[in-house]
C-alpha positions as CSV (number, residue, x, y, z in Angstrom):
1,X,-75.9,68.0,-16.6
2,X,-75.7,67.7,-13.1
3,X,-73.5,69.6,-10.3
4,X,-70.0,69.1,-11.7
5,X,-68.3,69.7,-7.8
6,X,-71.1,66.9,-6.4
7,X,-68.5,64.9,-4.8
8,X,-71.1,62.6,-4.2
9,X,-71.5,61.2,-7.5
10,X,-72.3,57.6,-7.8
11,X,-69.8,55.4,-10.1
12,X,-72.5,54.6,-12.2
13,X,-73.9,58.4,-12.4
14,X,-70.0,59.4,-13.2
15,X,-70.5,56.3,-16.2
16,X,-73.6,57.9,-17.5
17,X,-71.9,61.6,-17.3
18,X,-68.7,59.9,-19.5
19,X,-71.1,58.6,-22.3
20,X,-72.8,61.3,-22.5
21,X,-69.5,63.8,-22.9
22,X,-68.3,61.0,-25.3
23,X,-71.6,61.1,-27.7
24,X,-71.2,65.1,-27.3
25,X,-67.8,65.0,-28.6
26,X,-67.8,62.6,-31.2
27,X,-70.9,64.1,-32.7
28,X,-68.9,67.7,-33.0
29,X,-66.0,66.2,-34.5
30,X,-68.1,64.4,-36.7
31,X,-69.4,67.6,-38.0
32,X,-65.6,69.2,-38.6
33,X,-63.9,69.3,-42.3
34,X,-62.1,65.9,-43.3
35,X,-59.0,68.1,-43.1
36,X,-59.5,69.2,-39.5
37,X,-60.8,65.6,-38.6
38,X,-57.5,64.0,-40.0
39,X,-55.4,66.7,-37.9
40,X,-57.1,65.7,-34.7
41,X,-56.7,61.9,-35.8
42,X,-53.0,62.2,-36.3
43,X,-52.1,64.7,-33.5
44,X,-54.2,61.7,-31.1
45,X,-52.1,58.8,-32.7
46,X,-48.4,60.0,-33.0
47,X,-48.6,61.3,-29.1
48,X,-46.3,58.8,-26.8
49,X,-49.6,59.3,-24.0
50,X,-51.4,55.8,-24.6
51,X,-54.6,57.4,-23.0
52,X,-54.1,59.9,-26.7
53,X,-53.3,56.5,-28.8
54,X,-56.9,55.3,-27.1
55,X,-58.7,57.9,-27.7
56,X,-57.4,58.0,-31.8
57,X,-58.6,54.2,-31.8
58,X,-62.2,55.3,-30.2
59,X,-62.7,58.5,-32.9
60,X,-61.3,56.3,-36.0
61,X,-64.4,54.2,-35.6
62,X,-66.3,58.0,-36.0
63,X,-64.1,58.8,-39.2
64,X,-66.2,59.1,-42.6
């Protein structure tokens, strides 16, 4: 990964950074228990911070 303090970052650098953090995170909690999955899942959706209600929408699409 690049410099993390390079202020200088481009919007569309900072883009690919994102996706690439996203695919790394959704592929480790792809790998966790159904138990520890459905924790995470329910934690995400009953928090009143819509950015955690987002995020549960995003990883239900990743939940087997």
């Amino acid at each position: 990964m690049n410099n993390w303090n390079n202020n200088q970052s481009s919007p569309e650098q900072l883009k690919k950074e994102i996706i690439r953090l996203q695919k790394l995170v959704f592929l480790i909690y792809s790998k966790l228990p159904q138990e520890e999955r459905q924790a995470i899942f329910d934690q995400l959706s009953n928090s009143f911070d819509p950015e955690d209600k987002d995020i549960s929408m995003l990883i239900n699409s990743y939940r087997i």
